[in-house]
N, C-alpha and C positions, 0 to 999 in steps of 0.2 A: 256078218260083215257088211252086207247091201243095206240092212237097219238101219248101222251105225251112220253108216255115210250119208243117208237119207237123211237121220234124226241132226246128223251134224250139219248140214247145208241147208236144213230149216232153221237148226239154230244162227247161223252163221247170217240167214238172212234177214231175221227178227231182229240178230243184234245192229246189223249194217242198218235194216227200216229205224232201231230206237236211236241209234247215233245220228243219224239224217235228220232225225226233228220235225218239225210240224212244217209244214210249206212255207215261203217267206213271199214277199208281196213288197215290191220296192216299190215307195209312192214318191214323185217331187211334186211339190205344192205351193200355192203362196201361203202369207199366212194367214190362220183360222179357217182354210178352208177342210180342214181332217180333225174336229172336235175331238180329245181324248173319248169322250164318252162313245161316237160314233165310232171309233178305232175301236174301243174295247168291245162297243156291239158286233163290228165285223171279225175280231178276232174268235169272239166266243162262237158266232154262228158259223164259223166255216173250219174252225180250229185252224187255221193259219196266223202266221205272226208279222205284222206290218211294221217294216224300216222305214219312217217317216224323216222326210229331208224337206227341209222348208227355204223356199228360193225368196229373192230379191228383187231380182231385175229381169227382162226379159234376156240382156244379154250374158246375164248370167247362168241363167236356163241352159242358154243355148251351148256354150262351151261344157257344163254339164255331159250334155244328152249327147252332142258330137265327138267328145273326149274319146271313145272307147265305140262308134258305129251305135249308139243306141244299148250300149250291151248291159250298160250300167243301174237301169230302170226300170219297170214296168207298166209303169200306167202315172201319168202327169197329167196338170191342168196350163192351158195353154190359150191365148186368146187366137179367136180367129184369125185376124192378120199373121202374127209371128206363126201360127201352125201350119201356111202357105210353106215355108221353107224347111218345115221338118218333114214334109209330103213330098218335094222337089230333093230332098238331099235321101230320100228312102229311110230315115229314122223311125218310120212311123206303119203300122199296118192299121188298115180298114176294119174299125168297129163293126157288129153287127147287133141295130137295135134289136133285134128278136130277142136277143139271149139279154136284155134289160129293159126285165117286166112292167118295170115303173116311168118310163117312159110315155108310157097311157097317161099317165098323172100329169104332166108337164103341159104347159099352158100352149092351147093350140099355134101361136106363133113359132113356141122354137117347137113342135111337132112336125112343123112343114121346114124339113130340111134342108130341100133343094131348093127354097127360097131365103138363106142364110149363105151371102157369097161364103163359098170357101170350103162350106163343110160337105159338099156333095161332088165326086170328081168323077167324068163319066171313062170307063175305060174298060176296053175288051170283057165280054161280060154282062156286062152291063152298070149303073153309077153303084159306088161305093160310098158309104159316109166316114170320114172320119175323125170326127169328134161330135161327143153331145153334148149340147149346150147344158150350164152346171149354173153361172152364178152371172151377174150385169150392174154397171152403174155407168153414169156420166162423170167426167172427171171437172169439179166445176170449183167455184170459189171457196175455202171456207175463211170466213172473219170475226174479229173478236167483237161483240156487238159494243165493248165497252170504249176502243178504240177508232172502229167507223159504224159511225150513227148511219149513215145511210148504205145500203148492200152497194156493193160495185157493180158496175155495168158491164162493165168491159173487160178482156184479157188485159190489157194494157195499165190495168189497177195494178201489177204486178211491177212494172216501170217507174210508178209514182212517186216521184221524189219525198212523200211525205211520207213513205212508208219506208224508209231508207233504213237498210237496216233492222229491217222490221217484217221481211217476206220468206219464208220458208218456201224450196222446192221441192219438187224428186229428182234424184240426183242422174237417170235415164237420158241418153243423149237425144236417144230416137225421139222420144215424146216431147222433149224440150225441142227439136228442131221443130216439130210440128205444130207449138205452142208460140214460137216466135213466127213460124210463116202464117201463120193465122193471124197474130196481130197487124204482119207488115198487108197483110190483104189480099193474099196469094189464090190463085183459082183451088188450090187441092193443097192443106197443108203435106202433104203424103208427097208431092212431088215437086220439090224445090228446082225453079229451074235455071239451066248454068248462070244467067247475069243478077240470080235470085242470090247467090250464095255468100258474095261477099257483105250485100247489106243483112242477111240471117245471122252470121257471124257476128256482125257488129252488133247487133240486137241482145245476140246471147254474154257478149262480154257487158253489154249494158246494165243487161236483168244479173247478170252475177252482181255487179257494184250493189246492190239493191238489196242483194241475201243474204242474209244471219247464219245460214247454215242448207245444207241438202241433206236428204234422207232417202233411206233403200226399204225400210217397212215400216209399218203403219206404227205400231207402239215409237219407233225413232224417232218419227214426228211429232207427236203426242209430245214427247220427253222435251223436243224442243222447242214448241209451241212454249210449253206452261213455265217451262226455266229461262226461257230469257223475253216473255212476254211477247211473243210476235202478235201483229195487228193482222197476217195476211198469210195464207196457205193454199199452196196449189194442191189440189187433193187428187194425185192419182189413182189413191185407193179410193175415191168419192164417197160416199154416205159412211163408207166404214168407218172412216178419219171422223165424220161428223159424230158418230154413236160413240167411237170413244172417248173424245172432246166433252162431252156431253154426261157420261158417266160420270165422268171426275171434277164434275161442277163446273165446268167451263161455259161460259155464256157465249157459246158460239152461232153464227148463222153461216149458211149456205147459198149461194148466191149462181145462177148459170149466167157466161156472159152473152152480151148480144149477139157476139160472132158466132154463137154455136159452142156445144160441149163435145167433145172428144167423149167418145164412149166406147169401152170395151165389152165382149162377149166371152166368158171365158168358157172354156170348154174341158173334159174329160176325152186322155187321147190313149190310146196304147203304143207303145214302142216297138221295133219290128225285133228287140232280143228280147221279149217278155217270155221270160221259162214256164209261165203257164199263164194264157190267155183265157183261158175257163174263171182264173181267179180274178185277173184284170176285169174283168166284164162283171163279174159278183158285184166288186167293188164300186163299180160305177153305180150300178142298180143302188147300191147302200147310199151312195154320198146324192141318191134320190129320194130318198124314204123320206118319210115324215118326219124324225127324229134328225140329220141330217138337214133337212130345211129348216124345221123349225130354228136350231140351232145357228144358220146361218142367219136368218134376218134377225133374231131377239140378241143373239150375242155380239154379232158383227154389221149389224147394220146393211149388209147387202141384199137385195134382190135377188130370188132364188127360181127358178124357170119351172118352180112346179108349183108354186101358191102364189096369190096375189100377193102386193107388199107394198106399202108406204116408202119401201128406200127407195126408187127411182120416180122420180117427175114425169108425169106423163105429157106436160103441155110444155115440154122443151123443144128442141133443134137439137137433135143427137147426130154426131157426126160420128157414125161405128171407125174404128182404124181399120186401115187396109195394110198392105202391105207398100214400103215406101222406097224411094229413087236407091239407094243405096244405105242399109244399114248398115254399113260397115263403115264407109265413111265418116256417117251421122256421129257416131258413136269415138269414130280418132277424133275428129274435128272437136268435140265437148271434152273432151281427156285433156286437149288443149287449151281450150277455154276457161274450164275449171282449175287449170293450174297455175291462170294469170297471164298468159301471152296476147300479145298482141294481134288486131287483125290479121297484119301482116305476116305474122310469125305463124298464125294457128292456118292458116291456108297458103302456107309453104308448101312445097312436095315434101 
């Protein structure tokens, strides 16, 4: 009888391990940054199975990963600035480089952490990191070479009545606020201040009369760019927009304006409901390997933090994002803008 029960509670738990399935790995990402090939590399090496979810916007991330305390993810890519607030709302636990070997391999800049605001926070203990730097570009002009002979200078090429019609954006409220405080000539595009806001407003309903259309990922640009001929693209995905452009015979250049480029640092973060942080942390090491890089700069055109790379300028004015006066606002205030209202209406209570 003690046999049976024995032999039967082994069974009973080989069959509950075969039902339970291979471990799962929930990623949110932008796009292109989780190559099929590199997913099916990390699948096959860890025998886990990766639910890959490909995000948009930053504020889309954000109701994501907030929706459920973090519960719904495990490991996402997140620029420095916006990861300030998933660190402040506790969505987020402390990477630890040790357990991501390839980390050696990353170009001594983003090696020195604590010299990257944001991603080292010092607390009881001692500092914590959390995020590792993963992939980088400036967010600069791109134009049709066939439309303007000469590159733009300026953000404010984006205003230009000759391109009426003719300007593609990203449809992000936060970065278009920061995109107009920068043309109007503000000390910090990041911190618009009170008597700034109604002339920002007026700016961004301007640049609307001016756009053919907005976009939330890089191919939706692309799609727009080539079908209705635009002459001018604000490239928040930076060099990636340019490589795609580029693939599909578009005779496009890339231009930074005088003001300075807006530039992000995206980073690899874990969530503080990740059901196994051993995996989260594989994973990163992977989306560092070689295969993984390489993949990033030849197929997406981005700057990858562990091999040198043609996609970013090195003799720019990179202005990194921080985190800004109120994203929450930024973000009503453009829902309004984009829908057509007026000054006075889009900066009503």
């Amino acid at each position: 009888m003690l046999q049976w029960l024995v032999a039967a509670a082994v069974l009973s738990a080989a069959t509950g391990a075969a039902a339970a399935g291979p471990a799962v790995l929930r990623v949110l990402a932008w796009p292109g940054y989780a190559e099929p090939q590199v997913v099916h590399s990390f699948e096959a090496r860890t025998g886990a199975r990766v639910e890959l979810t490909v995000i948009d916007t930053d504020e889309s991330m954000w109701q994501r990963l907030n929706a459920h305390g973090g519960q719904d993810f495990d490991v996402f890519a997140v620029n420095t600035a916006e990861l300030q607030r998933y660190i402040r709302a506790g969505l987020v636990q402390a990477v630890d480089p040790a357990k991501i070997p390839n980390t050696a391999h990353q170009q001594p800049r983003f090696r020195q952490r604590e010299a990257i605001a944001g991603l080292v926070h010092k607390q009881e203990g001692g500092p914590r990191t959390y995020g590792i730097p993963f992939t980088y570009s400036e967010m600069g002009l791109i134009y049709d070479r066939r439309q303007v002979s000469v590159p733009p200078t300026s953000i404010a090429a984006l205003w230009d009545p000759r391109y009426q019609g003719k300007v593609i954006v990203y449809s992000g409220g936060t970065h278009n606020f920061s995109l107009a405080a920068q043309k109007l000539g503000a000390a910090s595009p990041f911190r618009i201040e009170p008597d700034m806001w109604p002339s920002t407003v007026q700016s961004l309903i301007d640049l609307r009369r001016n756009v053919l259309g907005f976009y939330n990922q890089p191919e939706e640009s692309i799609n727009l760019f080539r079908r209705h001929g635009a002459a001018l693209m604000y490239a928040n995905y930076g060099t990636q927009q340019l490589h795609l452009l580029k693939s599909q015979g578009i005779d496009a250049g890339y231009a930074i304006p005088r003001e300075g480029a807006l530039a992000w640092l995206d980073c690899w973060t874990i969530t503080r409901g990740a059901r196994d942080p051993a995996l989260a942390h594989a994973w990163i090491d992977e989306l560092l390997g070689d295969q993984a890089s390489r993949l990033l700069v030849e197929h997406q055109g981005l700057a990858s933090t562990t091999m040198a790379s043609a996609a970013s300028q090195p003799d720019v004015r990179l202005i990194w994002l921080e985190p800004v006066e109120d994203a929450n606002r930024r973000e009503m205030l453009w829902a309004r803008v984009r829908s057509g209202d007026r000054a006075s209406r889009v900066l009503a209570p």
